[in-house]
N, CA, C and O atoms as a MOPAC input file, in Angstrom:
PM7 MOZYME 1SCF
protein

 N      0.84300 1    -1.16700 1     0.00000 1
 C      0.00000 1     0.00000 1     0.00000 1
 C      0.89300 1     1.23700 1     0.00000 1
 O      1.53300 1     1.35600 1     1.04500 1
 N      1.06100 1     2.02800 1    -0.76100 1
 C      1.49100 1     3.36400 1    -0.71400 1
 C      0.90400 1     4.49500 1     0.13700 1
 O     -0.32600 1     4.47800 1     0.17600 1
 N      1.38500 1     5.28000 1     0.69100 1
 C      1.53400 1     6.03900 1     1.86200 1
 C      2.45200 1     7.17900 1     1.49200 1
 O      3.57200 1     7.14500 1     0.98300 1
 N      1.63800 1     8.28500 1     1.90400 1
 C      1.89000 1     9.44600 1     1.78000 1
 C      2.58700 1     9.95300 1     3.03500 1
 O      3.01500 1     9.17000 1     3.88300 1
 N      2.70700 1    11.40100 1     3.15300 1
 C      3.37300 1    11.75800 1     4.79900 1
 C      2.50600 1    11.36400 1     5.68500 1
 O      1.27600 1    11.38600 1     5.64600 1
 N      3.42200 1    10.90500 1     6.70500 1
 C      2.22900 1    10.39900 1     7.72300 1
 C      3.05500 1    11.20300 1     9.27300 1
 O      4.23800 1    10.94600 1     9.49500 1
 N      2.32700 1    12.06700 1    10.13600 1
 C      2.44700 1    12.44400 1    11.12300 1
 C      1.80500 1    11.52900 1    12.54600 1
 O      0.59500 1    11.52600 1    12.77200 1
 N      2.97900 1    10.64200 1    13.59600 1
 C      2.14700 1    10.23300 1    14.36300 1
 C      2.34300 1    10.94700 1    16.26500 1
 O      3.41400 1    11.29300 1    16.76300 1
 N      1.23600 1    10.97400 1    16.82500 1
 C      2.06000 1    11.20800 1    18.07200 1
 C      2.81700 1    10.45600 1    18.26700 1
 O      2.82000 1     9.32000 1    17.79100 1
 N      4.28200 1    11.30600 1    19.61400 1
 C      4.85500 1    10.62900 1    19.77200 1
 C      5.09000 1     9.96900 1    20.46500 1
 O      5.75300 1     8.93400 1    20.53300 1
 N      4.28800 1    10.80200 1    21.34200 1
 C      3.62400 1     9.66200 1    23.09700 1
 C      3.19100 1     8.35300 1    22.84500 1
 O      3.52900 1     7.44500 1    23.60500 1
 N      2.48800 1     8.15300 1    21.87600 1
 C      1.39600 1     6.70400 1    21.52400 1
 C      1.85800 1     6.23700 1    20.25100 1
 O      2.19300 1     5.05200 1    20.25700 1
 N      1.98900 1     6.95500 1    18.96100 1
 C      2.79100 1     6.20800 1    17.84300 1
 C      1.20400 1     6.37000 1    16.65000 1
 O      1.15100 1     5.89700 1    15.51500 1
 N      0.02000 1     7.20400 1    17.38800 1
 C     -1.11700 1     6.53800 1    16.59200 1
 C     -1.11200 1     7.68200 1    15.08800 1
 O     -0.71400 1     8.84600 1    15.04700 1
 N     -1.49700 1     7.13500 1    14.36100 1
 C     -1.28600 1     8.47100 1    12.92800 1
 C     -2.15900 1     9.69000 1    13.05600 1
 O     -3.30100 1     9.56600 1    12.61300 1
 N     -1.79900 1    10.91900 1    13.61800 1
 C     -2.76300 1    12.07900 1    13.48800 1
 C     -3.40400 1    12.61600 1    12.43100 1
 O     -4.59400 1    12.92400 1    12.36000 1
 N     -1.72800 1    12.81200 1    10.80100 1
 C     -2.44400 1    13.16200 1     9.93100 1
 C     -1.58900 1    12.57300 1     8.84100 1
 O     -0.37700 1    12.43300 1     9.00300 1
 N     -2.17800 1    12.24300 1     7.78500 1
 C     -2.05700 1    11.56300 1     6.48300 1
 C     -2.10800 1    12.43500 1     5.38800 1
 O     -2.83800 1    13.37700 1     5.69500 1
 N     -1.65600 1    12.55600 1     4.22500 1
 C     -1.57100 1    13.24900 1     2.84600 1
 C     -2.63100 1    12.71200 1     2.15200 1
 O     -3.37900 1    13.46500 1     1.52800 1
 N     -2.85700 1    11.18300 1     2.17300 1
 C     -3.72800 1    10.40200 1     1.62400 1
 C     -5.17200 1    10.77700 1     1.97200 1
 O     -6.23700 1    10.61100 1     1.37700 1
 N     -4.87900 1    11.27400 1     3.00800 1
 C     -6.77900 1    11.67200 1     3.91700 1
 C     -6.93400 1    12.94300 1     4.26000 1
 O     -8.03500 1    13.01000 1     4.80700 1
 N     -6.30600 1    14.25000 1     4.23200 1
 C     -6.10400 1    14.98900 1     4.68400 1
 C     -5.27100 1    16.32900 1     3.51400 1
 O     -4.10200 1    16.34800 1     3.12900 1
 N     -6.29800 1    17.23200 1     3.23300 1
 C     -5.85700 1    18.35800 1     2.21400 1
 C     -4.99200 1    19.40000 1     3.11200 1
 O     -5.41400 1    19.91400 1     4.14800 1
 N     -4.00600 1    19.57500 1     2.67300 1
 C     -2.88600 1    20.90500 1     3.48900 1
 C     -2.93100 1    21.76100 1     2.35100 1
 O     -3.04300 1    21.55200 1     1.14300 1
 N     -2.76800 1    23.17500 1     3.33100 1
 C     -2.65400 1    24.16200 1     2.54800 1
 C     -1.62000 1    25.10700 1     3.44100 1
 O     -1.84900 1    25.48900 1     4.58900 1
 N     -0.08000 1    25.48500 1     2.43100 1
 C      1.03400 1    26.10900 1     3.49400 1
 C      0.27600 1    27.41300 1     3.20000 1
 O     -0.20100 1    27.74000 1     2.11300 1
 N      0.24400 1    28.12600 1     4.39300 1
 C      0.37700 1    30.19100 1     4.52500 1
 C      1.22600 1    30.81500 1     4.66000 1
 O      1.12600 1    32.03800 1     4.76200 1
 N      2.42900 1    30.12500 1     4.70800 1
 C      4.04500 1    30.70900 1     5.09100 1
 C      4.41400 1    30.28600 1     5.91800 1
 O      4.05400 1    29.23100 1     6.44000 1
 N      5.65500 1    31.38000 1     6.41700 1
 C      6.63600 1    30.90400 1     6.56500 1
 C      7.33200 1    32.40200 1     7.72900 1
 O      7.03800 1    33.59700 1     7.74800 1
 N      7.97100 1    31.87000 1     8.26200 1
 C      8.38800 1    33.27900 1     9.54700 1
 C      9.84200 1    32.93400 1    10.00200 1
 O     10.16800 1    31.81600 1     9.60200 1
 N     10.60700 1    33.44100 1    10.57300 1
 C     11.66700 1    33.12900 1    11.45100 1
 C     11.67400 1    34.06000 1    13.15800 1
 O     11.69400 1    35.28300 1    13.29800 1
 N     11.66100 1    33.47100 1    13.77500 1
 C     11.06500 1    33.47700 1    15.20700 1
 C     11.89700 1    35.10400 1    15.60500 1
 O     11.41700 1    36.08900 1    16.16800 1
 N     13.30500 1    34.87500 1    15.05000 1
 C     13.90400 1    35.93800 1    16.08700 1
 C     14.28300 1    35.36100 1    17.30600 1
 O     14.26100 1    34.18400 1    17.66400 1
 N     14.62200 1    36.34600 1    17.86400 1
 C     15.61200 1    35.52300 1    19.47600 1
 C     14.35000 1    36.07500 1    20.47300 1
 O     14.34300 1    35.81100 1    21.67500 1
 N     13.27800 1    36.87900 1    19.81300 1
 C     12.51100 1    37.51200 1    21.28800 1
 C     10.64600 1    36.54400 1    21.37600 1
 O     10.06100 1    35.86800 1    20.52900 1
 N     10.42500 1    36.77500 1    22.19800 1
 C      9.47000 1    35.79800 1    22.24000 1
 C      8.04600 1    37.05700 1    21.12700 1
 O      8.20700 1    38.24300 1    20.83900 1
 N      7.05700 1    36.32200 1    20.85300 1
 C      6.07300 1    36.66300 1    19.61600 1
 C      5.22700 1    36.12800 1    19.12100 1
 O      4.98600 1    34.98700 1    19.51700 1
 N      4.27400 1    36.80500 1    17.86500 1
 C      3.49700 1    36.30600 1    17.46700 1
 C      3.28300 1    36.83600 1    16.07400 1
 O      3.69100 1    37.90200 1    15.61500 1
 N      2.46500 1    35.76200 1    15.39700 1
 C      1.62900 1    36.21200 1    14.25300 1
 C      0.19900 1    35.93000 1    13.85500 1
 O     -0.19200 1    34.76800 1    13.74800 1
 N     -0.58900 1    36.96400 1    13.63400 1
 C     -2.04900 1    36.24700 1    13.19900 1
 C     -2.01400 1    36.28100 1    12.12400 1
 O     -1.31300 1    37.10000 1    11.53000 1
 N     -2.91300 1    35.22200 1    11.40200 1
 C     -3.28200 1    34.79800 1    10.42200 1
 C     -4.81000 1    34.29200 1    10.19700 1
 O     -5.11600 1    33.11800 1     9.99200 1
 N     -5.60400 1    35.25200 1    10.26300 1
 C     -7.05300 1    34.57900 1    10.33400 1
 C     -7.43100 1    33.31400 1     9.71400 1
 O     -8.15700 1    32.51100 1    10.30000 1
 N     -6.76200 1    33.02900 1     8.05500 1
 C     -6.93300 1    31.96200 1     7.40400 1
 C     -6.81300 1    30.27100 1     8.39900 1
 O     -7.50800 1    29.26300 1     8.27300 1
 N     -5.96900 1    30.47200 1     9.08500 1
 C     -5.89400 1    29.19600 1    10.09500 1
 C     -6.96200 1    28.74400 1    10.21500 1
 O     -7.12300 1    27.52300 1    10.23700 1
 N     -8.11300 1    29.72800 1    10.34000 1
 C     -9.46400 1    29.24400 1    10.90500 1
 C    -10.15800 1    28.19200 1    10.11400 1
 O    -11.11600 1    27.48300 1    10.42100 1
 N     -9.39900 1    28.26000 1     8.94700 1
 C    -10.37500 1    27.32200 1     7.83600 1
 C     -9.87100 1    26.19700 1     7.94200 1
 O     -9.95800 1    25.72800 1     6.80700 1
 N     -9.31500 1    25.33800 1     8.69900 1
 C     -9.08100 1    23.89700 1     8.99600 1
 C     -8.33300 1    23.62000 1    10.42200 1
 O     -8.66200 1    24.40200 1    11.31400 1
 N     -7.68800 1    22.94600 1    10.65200 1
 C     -6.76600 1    22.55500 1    11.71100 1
 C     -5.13200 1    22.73300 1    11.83800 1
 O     -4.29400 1    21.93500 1    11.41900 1
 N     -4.91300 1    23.84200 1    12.44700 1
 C     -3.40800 1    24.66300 1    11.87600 1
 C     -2.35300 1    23.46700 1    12.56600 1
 O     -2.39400 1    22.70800 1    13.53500 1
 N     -1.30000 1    23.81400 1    11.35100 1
 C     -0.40200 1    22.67400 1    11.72800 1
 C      0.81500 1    23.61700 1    11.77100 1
 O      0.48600 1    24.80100 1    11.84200 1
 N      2.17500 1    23.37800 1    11.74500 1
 C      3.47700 1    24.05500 1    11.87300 1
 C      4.38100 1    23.46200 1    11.59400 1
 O      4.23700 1    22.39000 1    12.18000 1
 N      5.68700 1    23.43200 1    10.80500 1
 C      7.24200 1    22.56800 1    11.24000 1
 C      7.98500 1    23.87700 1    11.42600 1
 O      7.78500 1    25.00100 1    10.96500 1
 N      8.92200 1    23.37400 1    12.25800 1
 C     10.04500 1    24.42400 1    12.67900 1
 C     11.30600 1    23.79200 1    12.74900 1
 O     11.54100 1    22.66000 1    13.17100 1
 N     12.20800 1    24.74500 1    12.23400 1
 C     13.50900 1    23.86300 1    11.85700 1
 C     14.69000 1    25.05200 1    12.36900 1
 O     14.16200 1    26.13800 1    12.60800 1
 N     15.86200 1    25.02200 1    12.52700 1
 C     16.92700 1    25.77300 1    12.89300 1
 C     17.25000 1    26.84600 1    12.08300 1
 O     18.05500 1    26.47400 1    11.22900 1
 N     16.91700 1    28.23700 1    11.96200 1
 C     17.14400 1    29.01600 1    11.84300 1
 C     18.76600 1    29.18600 1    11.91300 1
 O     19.26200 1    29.24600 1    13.03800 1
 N     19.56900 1    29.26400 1    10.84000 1
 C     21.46600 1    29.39500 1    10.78800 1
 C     21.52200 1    28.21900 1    11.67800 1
 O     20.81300 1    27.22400 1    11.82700 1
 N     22.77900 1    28.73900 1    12.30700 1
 C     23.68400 1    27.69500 1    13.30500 1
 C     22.28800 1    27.15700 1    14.69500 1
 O     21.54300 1    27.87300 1    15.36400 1
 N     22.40100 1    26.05000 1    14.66600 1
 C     22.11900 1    25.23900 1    16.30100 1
 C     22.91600 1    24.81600 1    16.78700 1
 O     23.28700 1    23.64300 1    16.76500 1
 N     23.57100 1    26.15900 1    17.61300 1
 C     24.52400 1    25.25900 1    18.49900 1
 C     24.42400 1    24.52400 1    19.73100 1
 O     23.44000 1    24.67800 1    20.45500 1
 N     25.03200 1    24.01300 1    19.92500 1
 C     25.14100 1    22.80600 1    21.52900 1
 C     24.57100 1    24.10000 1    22.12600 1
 O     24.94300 1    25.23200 1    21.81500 1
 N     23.33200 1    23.69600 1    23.29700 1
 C     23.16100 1    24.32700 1    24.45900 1
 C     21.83800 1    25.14200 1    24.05500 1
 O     20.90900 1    25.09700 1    24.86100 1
 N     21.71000 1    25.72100 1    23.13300 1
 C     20.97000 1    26.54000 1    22.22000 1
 C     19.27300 1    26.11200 1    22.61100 1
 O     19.09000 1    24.89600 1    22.56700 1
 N     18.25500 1    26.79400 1    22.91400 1
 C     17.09900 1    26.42700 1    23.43400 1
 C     15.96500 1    26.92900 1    22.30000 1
 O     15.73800 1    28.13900 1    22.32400 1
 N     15.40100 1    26.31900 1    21.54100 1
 C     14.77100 1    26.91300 1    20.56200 1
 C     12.97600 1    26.96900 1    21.46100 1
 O     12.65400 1    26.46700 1    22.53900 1
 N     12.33700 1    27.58900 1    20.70600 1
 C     10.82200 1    28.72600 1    21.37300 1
 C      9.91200 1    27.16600 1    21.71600 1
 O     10.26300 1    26.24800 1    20.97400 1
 N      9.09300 1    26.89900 1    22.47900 1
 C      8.04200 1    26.44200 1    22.22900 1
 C      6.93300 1    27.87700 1    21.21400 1
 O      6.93900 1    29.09600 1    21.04200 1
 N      6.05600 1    26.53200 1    20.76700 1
 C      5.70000 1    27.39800 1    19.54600 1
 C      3.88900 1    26.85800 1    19.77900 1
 O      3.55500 1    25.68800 1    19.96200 1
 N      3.02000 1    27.94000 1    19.71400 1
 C      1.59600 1    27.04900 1    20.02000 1
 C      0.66600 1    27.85600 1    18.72900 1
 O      0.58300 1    29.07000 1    18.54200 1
 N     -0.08300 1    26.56500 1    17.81100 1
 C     -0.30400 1    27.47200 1    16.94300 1
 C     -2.47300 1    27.48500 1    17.55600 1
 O     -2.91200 1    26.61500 1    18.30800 1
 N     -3.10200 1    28.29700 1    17.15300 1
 C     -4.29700 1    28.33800 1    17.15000 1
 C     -5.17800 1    28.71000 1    15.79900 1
 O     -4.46100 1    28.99800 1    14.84000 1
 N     -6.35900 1    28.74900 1    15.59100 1
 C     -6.78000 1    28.87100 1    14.67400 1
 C     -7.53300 1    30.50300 1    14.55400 1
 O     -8.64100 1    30.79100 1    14.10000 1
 N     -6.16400 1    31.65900 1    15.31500 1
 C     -6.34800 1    33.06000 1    14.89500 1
 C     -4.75600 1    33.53600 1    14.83800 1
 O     -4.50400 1    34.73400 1    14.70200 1
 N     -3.29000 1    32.18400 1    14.98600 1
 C     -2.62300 1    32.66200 1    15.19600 1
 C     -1.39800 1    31.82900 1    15.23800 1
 O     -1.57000 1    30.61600 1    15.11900 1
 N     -0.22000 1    32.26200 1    15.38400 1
 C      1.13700 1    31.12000 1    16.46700 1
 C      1.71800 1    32.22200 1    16.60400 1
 O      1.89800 1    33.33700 1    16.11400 1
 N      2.02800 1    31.32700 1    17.69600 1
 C      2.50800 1    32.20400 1    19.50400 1
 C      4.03100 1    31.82600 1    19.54600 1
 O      4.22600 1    30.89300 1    18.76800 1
 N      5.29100 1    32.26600 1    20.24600 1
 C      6.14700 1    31.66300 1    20.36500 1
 C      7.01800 1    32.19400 1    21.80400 1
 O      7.39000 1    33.36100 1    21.93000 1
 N      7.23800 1    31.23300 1    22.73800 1
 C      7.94800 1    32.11000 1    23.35000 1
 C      8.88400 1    31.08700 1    24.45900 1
 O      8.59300 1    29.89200 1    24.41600 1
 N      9.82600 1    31.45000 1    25.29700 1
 C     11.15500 1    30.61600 1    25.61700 1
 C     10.59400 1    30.40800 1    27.40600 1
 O     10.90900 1    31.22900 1    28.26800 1
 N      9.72100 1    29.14700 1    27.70300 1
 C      9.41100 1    29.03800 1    28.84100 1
 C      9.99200 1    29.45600 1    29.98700 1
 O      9.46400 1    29.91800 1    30.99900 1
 N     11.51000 1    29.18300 1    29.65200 1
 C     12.50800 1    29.49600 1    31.11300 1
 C     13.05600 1    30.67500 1    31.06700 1
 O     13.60500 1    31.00500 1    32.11800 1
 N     13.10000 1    31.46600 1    30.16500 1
 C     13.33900 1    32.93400 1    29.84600 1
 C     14.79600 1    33.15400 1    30.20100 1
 O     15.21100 1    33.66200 1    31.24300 1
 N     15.62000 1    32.62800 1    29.02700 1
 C     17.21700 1    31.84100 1    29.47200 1
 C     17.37900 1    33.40900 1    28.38800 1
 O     16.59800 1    33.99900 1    27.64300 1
 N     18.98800 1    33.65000 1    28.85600 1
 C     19.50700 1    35.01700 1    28.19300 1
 C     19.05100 1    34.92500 1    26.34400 1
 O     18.91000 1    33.86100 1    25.74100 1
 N     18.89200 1    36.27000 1    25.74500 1
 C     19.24900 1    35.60000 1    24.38100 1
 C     20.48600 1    34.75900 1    23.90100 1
 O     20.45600 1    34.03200 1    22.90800 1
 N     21.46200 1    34.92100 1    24.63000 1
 C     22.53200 1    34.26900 1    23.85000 1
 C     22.49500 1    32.49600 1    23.39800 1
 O     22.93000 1    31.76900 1    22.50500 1
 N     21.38100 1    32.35800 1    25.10800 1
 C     21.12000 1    30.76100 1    25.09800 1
 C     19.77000 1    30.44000 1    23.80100 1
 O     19.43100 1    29.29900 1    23.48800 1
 N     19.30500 1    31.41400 1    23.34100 1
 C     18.10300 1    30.91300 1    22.58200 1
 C     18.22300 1    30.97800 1    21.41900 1
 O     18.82800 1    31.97600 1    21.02800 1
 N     17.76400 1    30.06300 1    20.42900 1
 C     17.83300 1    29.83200 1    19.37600 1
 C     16.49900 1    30.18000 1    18.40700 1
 O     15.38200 1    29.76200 1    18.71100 1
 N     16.72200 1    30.91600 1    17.31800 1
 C     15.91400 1    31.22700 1    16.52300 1
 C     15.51300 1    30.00300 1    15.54800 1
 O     16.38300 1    29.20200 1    15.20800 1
 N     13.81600 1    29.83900 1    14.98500 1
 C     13.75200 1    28.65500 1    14.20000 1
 C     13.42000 1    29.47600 1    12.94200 1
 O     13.34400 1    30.70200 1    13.02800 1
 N     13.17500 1    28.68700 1    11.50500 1
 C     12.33200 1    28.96600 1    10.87300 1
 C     11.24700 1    28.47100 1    11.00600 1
 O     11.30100 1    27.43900 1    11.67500 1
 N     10.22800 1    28.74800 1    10.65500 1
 C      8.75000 1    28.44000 1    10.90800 1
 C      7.43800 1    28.09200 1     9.93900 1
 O      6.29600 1    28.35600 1    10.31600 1
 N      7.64600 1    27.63800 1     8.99700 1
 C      6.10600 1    27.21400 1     7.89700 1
 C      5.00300 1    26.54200 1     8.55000 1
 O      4.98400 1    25.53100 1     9.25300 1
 N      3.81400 1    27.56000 1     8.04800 1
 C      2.72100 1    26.61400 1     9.27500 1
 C      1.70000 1    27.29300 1     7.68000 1
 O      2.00700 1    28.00600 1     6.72600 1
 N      0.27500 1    26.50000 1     8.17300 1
 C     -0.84700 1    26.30200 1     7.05600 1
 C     -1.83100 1    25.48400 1     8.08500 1
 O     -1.46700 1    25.21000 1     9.22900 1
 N     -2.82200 1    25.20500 1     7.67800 1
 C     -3.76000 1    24.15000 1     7.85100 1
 C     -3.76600 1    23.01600 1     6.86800 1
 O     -3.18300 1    22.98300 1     5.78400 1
 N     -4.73300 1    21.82600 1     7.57400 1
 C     -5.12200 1    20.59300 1     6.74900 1
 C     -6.83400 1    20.67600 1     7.13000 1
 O     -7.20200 1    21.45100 1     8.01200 1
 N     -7.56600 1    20.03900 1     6.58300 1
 C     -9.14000 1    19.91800 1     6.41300 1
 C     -8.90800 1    18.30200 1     6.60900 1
 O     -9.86700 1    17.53200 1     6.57800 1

C-alpha cells in the first residue's frame, strides 16, 4: 500500500495526519527571532493549523529553541525558562492548515 506523509504522536505512535486523507494548505513561513512573539493569520481558521520548525542558521550545543503554540487566529512563540538571548535559538517556521 502506498503512503503518503504520515504524522504520528509521539507519546502513543497513533497516525494524526495523512496526505492520503487529509488536504494541506502552506500560509508561510516566519523566522522566530531571538525575542518571544506572534503572528495572526485569520486563514488558520479554515481547517486545523499545523506548523514545522527547523533551525534558523547555526544550532549550536546548548541553544534552546521557542516552544511554539499554533491556534486557529494565530502562532505564539515564546522561551518558557526565559534563558539570556545568547542561550536561545531562533527557528524557521512554515505553518498552514489541513481539512
Amino acid at each position: 500500500m502506498a503512503v503518503g506523509l504520515r504524522i504520528r504522536d509521539p507519546a502513543t505512535g497513533a497516525v494524526l495526519i495523512t496526505l492520503d486523507t487529509h488536504l494541506t494548505k502552506v500560509l508561510g513561513t516566519f523566522s522566530t527571532g531571538m525575542v518571544d512573539g506572534s503572528i495572526i493569520d485569520g486563514n488558520l481558521a479554515n481547517g486545523t493549523p499545523f506548523f514545522a520548525a527547523g533551525p534558523s542558521g547555526d544550532a549550536s550545543s546548548g541553544s534552546i529553541p521557542p516552544t511554539i503554540v499554533a491556534t486557529s487566529s494565530g502562532i505564539s512563540w515564546s522561551w518558557p525558562t526565559n534563558p539570556a538571548v545568547g542561550f536561545r535559538r531562533a527557528v524557521d517556521v512554515t505553518y498552514g492548515f489541513w481539512t
